[in-house]
Gaussian input, Z-matrix of N, CA and C with variables (Angstrom, degrees):
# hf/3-21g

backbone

0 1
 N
 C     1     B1
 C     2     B2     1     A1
 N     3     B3     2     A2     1     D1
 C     4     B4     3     A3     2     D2
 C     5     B5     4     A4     3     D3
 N     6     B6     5     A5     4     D4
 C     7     B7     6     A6     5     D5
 C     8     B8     7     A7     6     D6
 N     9     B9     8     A8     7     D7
 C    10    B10     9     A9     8     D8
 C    11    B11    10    A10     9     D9
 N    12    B12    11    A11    10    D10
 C    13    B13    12    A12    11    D11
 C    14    B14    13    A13    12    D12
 N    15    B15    14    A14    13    D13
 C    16    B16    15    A15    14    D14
 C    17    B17    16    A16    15    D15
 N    18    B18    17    A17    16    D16
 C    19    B19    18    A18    17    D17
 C    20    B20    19    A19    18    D18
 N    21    B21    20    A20    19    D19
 C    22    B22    21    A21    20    D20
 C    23    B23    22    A22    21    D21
 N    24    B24    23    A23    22    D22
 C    25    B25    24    A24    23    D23
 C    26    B26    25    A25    24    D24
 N    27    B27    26    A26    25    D25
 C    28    B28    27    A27    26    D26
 C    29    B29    28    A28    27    D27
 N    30    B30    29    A29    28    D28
 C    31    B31    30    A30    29    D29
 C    32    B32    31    A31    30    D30
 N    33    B33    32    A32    31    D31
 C    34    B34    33    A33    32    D32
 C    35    B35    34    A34    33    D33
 N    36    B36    35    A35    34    D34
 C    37    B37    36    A36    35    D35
 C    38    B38    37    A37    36    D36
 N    39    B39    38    A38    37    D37
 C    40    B40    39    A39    38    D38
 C    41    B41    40    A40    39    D39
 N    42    B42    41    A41    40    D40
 C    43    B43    42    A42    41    D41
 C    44    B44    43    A43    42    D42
 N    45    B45    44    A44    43    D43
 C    46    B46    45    A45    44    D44
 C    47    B47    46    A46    45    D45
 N    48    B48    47    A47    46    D46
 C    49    B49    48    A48    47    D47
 C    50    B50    49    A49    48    D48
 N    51    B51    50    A50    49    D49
 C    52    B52    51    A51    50    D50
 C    53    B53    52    A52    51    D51
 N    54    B54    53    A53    52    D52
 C    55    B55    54    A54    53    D53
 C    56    B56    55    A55    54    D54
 N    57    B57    56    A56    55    D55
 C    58    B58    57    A57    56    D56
 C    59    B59    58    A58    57    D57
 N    60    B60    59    A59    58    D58
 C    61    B61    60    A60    59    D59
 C    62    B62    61    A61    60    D60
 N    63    B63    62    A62    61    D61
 C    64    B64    63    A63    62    D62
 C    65    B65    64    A64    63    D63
 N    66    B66    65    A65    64    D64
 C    67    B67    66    A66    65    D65
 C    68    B68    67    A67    66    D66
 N    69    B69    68    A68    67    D67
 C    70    B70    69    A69    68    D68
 C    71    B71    70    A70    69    D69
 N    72    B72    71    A71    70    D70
 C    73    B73    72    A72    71    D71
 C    74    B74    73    A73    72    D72
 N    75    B75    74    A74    73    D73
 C    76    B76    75    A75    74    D74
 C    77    B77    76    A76    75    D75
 N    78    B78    77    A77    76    D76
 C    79    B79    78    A78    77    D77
 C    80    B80    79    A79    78    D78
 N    81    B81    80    A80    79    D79
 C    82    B82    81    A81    80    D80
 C    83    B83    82    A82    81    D81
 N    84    B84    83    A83    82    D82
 C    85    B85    84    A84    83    D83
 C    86    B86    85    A85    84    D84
 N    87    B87    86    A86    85    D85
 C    88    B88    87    A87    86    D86
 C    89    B89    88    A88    87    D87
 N    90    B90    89    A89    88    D88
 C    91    B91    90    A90    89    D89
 C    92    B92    91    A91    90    D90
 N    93    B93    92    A92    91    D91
 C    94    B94    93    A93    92    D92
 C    95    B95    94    A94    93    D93
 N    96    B96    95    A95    94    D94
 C    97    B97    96    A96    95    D95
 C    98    B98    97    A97    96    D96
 N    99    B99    98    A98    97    D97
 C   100   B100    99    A99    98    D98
 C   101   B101   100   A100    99    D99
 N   102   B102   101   A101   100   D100
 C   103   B103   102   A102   101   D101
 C   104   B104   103   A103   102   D102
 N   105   B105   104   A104   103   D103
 C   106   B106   105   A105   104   D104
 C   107   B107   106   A106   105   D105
 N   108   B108   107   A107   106   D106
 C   109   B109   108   A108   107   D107
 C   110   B110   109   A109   108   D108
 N   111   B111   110   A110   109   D109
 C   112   B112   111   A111   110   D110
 C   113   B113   112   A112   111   D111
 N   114   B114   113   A113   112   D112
 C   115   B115   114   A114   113   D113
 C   116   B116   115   A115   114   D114
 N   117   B117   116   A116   115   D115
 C   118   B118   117   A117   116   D116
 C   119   B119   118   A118   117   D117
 N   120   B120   119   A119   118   D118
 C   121   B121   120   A120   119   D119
 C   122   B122   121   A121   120   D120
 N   123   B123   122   A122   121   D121
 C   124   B124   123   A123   122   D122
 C   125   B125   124   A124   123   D123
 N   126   B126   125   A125   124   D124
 C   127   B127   126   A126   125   D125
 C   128   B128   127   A127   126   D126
 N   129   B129   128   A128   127   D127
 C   130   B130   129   A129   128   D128
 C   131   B131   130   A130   129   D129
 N   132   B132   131   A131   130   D130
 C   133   B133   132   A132   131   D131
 C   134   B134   133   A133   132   D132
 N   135   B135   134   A134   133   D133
 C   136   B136   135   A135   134   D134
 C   137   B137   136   A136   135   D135
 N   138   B138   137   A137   136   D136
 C   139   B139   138   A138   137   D137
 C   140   B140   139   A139   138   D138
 N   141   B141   140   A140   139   D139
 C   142   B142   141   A141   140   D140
 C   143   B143   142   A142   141   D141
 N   144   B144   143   A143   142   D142
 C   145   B145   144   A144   143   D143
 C   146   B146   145   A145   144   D144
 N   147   B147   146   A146   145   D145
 C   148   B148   147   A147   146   D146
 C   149   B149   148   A148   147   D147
 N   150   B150   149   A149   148   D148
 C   151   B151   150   A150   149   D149
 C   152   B152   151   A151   150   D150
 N   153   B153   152   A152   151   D151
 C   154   B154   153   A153   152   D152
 C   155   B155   154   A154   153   D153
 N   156   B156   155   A155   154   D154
 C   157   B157   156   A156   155   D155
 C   158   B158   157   A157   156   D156
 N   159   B159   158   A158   157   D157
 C   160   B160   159   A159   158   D158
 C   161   B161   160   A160   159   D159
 N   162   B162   161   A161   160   D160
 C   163   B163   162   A162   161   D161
 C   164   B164   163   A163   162   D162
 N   165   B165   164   A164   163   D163
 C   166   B166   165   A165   164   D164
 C   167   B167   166   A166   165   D165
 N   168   B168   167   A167   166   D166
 C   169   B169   168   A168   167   D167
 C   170   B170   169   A169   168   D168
 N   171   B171   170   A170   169   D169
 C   172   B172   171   A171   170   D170
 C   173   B173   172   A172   171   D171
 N   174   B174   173   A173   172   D172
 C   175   B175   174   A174   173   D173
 C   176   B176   175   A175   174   D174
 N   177   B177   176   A176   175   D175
 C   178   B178   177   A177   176   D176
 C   179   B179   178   A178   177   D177
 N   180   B180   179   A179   178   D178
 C   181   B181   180   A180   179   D179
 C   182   B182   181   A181   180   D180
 N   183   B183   182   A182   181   D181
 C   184   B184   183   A183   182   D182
 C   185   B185   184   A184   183   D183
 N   186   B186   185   A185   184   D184
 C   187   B187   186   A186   185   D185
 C   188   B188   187   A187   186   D186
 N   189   B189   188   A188   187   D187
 C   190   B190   189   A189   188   D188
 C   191   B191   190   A190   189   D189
 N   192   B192   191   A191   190   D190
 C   193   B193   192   A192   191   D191
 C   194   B194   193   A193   192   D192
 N   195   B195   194   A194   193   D193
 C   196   B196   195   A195   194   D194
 C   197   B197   196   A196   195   D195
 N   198   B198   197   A197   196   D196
 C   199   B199   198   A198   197   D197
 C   200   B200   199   A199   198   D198
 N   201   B201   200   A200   199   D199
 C   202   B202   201   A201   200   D200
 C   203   B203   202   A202   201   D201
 N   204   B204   203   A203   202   D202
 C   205   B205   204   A204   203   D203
 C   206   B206   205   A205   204   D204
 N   207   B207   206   A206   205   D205
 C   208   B208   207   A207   206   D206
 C   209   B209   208   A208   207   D207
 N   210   B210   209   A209   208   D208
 C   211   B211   210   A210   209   D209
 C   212   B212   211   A211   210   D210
 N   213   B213   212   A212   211   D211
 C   214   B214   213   A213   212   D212
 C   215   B215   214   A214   213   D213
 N   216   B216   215   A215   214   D214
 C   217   B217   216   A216   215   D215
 C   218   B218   217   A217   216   D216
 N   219   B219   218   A218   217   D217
 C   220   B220   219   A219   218   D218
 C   221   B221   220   A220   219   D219
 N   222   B222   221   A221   220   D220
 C   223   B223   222   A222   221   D221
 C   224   B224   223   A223   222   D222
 N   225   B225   224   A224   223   D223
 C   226   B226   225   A225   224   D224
 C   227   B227   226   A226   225   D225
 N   228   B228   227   A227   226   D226
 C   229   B229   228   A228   227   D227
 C   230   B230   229   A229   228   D228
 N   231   B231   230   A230   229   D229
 C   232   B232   231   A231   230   D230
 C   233   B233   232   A232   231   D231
 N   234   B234   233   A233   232   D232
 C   235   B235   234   A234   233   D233
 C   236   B236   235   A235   234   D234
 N   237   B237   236   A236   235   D235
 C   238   B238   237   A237   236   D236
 C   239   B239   238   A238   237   D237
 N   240   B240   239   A239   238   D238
 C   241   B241   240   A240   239   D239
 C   242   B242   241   A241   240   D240
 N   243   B243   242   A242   241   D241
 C   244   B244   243   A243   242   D242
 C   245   B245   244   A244   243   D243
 N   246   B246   245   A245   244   D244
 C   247   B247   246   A246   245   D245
 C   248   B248   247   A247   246   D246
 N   249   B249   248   A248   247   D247
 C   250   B250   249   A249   248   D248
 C   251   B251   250   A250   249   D249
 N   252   B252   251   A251   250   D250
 C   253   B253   252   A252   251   D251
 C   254   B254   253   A253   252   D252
 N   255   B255   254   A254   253   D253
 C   256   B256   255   A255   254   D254
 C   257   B257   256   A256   255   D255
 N   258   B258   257   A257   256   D256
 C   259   B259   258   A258   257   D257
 C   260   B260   259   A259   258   D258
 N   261   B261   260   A260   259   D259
 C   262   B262   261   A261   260   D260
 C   263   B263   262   A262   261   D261
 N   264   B264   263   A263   262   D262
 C   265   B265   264   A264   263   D263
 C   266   B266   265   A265   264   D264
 N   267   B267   266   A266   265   D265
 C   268   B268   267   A267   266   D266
 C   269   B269   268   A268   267   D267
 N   270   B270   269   A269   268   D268
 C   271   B271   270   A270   269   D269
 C   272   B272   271   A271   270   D270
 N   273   B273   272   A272   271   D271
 C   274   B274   273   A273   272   D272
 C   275   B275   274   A274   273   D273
 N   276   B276   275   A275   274   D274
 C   277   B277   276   A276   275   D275
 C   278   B278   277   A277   276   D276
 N   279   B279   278   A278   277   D277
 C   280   B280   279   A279   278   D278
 C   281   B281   280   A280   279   D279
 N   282   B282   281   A281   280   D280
 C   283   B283   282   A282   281   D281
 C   284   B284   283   A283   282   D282
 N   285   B285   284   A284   283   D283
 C   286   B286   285   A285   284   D284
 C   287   B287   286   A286   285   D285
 N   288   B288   287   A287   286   D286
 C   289   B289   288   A288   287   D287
 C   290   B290   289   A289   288   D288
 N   291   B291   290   A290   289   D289
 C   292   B292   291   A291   290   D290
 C   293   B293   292   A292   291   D291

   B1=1.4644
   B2=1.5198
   B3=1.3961
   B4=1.4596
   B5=1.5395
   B6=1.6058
   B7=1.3679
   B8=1.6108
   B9=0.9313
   B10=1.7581
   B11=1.3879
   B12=1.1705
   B13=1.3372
   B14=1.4199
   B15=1.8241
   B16=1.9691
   B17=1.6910
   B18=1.7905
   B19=0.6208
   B20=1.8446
   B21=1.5280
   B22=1.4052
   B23=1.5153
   B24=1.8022
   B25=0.8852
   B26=1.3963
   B27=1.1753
   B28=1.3397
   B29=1.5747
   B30=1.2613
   B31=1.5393
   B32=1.8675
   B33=1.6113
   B34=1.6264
   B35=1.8603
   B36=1.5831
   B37=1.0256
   B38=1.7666
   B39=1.2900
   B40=1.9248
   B41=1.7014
   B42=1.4018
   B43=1.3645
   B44=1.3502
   B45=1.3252
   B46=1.2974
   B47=2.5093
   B48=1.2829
   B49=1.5155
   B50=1.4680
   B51=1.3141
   B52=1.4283
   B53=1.3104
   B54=2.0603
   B55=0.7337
   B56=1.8508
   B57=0.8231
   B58=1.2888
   B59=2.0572
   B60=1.3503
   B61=1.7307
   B62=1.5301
   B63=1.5952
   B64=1.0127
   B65=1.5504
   B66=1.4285
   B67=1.8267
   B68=1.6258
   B69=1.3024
   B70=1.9845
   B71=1.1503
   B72=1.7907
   B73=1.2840
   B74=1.7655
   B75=0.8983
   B76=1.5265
   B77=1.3019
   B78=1.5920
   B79=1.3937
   B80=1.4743
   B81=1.4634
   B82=1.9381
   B83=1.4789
   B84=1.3458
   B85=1.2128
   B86=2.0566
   B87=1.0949
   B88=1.6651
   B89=1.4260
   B90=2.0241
   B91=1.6097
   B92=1.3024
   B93=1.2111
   B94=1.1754
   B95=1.9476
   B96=1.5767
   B97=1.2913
   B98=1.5767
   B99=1.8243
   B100=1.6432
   B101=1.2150
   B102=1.0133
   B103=1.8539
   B104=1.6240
   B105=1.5163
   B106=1.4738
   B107=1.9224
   B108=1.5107
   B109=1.5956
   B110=1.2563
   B111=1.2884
   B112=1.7540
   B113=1.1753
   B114=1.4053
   B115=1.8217
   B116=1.6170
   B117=1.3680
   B118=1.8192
   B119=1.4191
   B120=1.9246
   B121=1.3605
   B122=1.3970
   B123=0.8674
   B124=1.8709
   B125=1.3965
   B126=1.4799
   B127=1.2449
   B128=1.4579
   B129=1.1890
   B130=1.0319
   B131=1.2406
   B132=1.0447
   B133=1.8323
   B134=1.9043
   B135=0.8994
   B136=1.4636
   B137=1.3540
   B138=1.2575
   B139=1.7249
   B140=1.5585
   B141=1.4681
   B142=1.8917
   B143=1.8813
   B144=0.9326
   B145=2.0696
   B146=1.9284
   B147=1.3518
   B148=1.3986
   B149=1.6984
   B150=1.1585
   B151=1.6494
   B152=1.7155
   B153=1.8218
   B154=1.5743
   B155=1.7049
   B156=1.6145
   B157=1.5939
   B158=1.7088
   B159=1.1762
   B160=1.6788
   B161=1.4138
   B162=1.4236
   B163=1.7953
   B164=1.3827
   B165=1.3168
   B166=1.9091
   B167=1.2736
   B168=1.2944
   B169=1.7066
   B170=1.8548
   B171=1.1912
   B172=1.0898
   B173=1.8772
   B174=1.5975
   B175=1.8511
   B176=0.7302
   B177=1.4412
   B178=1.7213
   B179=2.2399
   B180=1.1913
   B181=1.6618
   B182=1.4610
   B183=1.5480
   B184=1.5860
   B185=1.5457
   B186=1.0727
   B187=1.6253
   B188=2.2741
   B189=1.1281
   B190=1.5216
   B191=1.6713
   B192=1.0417
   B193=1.6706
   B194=1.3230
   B195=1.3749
   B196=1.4877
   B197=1.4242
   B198=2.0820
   B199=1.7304
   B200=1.4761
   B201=1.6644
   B202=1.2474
   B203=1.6999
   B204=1.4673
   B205=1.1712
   B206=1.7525
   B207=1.3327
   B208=1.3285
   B209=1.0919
   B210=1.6695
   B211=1.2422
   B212=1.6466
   B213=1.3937
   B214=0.9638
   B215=1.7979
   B216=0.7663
   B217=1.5740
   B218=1.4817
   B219=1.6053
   B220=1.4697
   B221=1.4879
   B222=1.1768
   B223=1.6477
   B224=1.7866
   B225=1.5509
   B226=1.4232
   B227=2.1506
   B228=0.8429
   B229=1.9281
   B230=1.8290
   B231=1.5201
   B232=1.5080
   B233=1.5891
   B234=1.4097
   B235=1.8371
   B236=1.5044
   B237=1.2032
   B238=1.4939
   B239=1.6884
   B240=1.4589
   B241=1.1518
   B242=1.6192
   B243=0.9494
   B244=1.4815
   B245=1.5556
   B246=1.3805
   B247=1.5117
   B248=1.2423
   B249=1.5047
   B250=1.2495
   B251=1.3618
   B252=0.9682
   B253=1.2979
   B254=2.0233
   B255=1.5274
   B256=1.3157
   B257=1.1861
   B258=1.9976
   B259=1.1105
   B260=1.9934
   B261=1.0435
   B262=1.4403
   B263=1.2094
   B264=1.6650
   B265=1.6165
   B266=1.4439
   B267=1.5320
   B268=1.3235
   B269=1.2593
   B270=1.6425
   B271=1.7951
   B272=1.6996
   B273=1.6763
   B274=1.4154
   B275=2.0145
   B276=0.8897
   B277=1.6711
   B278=1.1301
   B279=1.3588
   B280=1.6872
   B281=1.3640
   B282=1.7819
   B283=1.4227
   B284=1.4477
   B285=1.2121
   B286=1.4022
   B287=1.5357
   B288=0.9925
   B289=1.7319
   B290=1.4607
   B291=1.7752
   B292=1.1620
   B293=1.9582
   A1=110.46
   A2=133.85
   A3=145.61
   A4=98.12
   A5=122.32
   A6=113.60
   A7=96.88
   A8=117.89
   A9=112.36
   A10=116.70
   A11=134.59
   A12=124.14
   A13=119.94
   A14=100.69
   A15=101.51
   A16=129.51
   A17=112.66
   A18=130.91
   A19=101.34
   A20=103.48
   A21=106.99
   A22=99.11
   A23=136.98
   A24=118.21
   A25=88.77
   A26=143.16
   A27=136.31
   A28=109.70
   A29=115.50
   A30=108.28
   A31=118.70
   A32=84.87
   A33=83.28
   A34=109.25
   A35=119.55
   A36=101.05
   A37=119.45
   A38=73.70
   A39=69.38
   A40=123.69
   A41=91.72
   A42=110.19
   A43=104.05
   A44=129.22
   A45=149.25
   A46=89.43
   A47=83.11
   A48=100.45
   A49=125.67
   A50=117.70
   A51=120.08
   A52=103.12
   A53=145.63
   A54=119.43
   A55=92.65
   A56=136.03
   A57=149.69
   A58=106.54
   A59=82.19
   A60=93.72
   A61=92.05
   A62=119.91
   A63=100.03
   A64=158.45
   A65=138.50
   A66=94.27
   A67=87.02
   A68=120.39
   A69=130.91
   A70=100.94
   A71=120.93
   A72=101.48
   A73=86.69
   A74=163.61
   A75=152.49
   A76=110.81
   A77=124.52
   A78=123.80
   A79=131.61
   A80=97.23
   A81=94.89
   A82=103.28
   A83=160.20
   A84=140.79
   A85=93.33
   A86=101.70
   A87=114.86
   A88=105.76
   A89=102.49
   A90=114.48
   A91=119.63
   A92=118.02
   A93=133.94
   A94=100.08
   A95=104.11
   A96=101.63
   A97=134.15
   A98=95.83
   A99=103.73
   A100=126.92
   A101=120.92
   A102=133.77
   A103=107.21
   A104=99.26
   A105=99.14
   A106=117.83
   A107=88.23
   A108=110.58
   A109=109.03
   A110=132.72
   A111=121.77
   A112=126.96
   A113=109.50
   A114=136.55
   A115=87.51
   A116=91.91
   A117=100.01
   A118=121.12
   A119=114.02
   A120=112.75
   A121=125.24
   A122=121.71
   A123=130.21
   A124=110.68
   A125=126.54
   A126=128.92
   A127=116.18
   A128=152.18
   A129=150.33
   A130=125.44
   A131=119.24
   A132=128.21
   A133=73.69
   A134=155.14
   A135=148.04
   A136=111.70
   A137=117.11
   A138=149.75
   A139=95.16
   A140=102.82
   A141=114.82
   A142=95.17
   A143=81.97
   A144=99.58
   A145=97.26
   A146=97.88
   A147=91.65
   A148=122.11
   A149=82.02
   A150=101.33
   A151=125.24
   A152=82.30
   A153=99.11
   A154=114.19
   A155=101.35
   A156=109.90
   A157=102.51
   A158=108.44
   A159=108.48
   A160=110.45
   A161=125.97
   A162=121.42
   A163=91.79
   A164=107.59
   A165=109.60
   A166=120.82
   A167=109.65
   A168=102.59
   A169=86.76
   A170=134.73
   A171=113.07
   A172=108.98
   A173=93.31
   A174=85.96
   A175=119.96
   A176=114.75
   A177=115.44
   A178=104.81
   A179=118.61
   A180=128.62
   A181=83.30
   A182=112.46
   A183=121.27
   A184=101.19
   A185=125.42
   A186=116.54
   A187=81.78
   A188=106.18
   A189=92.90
   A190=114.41
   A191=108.87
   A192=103.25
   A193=117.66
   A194=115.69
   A195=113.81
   A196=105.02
   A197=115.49
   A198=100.90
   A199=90.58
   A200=91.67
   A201=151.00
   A202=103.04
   A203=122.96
   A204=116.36
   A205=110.14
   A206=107.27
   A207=118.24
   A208=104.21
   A209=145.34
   A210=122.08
   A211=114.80
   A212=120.94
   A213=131.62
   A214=108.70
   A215=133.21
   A216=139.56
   A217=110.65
   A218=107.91
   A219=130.08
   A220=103.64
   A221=116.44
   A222=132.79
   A223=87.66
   A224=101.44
   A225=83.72
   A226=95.30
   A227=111.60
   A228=118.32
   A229=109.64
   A230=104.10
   A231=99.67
   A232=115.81
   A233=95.30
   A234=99.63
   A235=112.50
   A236=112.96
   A237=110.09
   A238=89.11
   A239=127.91
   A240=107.63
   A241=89.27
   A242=140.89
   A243=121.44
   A244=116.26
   A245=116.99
   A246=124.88
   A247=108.53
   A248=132.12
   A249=111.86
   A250=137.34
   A251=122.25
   A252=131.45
   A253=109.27
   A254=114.66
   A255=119.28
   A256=120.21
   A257=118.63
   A258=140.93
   A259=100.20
   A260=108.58
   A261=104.29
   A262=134.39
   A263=101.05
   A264=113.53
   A265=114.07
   A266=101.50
   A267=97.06
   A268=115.97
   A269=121.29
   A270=101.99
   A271=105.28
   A272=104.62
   A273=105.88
   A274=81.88
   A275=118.40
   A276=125.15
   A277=116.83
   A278=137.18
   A279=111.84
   A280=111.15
   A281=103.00
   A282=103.57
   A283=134.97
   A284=148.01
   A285=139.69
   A286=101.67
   A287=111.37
   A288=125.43
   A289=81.38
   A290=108.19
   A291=132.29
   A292=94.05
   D1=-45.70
   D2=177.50
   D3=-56.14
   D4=-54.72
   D5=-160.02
   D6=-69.68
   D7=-16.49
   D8=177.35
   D9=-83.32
   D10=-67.11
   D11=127.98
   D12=18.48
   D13=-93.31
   D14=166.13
   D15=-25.49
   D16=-49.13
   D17=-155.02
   D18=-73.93
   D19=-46.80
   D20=-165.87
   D21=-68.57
   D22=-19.02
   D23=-159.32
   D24=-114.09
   D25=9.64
   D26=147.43
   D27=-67.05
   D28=-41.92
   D29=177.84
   D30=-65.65
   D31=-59.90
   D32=162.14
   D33=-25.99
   D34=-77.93
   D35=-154.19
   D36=-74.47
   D37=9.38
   D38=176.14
   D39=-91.74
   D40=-16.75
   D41=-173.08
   D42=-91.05
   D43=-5.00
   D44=-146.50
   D45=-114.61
   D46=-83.46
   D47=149.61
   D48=-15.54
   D49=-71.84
   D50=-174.60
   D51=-80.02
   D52=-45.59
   D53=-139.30
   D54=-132.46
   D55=148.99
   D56=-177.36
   D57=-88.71
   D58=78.74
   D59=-166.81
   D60=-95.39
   D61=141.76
   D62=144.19
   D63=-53.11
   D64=-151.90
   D65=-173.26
   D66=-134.07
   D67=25.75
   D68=149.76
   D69=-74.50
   D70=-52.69
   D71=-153.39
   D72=-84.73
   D73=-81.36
   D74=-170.30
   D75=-15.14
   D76=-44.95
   D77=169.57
   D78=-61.35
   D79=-48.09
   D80=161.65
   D81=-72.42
   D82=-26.73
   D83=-165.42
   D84=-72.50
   D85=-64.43
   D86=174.62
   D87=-11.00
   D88=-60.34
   D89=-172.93
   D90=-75.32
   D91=-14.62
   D92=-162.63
   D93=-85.64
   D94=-56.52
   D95=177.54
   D96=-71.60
   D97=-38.46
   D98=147.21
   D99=-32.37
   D100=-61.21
   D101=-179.84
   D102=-45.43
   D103=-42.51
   D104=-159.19
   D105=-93.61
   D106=-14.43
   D107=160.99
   D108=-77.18
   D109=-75.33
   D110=154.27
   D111=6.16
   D112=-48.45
   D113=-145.17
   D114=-88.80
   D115=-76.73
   D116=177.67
   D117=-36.31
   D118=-55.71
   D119=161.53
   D120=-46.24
   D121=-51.96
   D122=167.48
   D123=-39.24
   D124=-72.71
   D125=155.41
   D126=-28.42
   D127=-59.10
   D128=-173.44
   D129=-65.08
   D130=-35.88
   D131=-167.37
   D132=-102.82
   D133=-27.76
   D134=-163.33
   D135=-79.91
   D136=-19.27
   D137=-162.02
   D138=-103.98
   D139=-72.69
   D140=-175.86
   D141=-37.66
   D142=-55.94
   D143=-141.90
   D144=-70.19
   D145=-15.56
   D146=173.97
   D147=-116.06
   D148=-10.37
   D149=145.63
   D150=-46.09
   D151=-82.51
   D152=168.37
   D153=-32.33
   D154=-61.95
   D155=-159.46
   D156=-56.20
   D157=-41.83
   D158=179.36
   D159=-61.25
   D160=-49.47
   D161=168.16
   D162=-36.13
   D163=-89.88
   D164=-162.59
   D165=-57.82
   D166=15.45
   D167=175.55
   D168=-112.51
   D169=-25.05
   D170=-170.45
   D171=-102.58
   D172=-10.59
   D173=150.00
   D174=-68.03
   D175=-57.79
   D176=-168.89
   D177=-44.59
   D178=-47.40
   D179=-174.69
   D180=-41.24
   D181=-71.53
   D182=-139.08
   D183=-73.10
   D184=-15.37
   D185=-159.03
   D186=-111.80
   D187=-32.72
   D188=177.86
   D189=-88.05
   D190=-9.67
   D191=163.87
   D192=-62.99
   D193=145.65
   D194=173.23
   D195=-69.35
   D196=149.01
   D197=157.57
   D198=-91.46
   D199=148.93
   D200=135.83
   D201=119.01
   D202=-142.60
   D203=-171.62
   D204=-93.00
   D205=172.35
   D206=-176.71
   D207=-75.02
   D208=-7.52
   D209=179.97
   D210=-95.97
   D211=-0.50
   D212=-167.33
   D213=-82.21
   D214=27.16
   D215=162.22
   D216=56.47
   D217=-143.79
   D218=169.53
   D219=-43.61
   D220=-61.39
   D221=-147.82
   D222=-82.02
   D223=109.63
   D224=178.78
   D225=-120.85
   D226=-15.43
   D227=167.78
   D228=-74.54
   D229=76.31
   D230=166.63
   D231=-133.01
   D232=156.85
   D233=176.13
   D234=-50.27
   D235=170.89
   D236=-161.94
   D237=-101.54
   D238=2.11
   D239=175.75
   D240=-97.79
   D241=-37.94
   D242=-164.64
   D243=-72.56
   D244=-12.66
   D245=165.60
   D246=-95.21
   D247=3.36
   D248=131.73
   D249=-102.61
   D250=-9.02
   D251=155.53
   D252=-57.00
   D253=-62.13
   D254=162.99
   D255=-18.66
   D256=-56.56
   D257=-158.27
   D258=-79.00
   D259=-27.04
   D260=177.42
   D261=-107.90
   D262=4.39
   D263=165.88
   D264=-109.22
   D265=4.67
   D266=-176.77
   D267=-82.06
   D268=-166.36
   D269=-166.00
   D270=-97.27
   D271=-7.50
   D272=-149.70
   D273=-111.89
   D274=15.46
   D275=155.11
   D276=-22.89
   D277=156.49
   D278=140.53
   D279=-109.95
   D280=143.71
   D281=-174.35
   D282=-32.74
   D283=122.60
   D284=-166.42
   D285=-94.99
   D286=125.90
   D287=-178.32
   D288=-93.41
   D289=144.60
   D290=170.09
   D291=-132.50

């Protein structure tokens, strides 16, 4: 990010250098590129930070969901055979075609 920065104000002064500009138009170019470095920074941490927020919003889901299924009540720590067995005596099952 700095070497870009460097870069724009090496041009600035070169352009500064060769041509006998007045010192408005050097001042809006200044504002002009400021703004747009800003712009980029904004974008970036806007990207990071919503990045981040989506990880921790979808820990926070996964670690606050109950395990296993919703029909399983109070008792939510069971073997995976007894929540399926649970799951097929329960009333909200779906019918098993034999």
């Amino acid at each position: 990010m700095t070497s870009i920065i460097m870069a724009i104000v090496a041009v600035i002064i070169i352009v500064v250098a060769l041509s006998s500009v007045s010192y408005v138009v050097i001042v809006v170019i200044i504002i002009i590129i400021t703004i747009t470095i800003i712009i980029i920074i904004i974008i970036i941490v806007a990207i990071m930070s919503g990045v981040i927020l989506h990880s921790v919003s979808v820990h926070v889901m996964t670690t606050a969901m109950p395990h296993g299924s919703r029909n399983d009540g109070p008792q939510e720590s069971r073997t995976g055979a007894e929540k399926v067995e649970r799951f097929h005596t329960s009333e909200t099952a779906p019918m098993r075609v034999f």
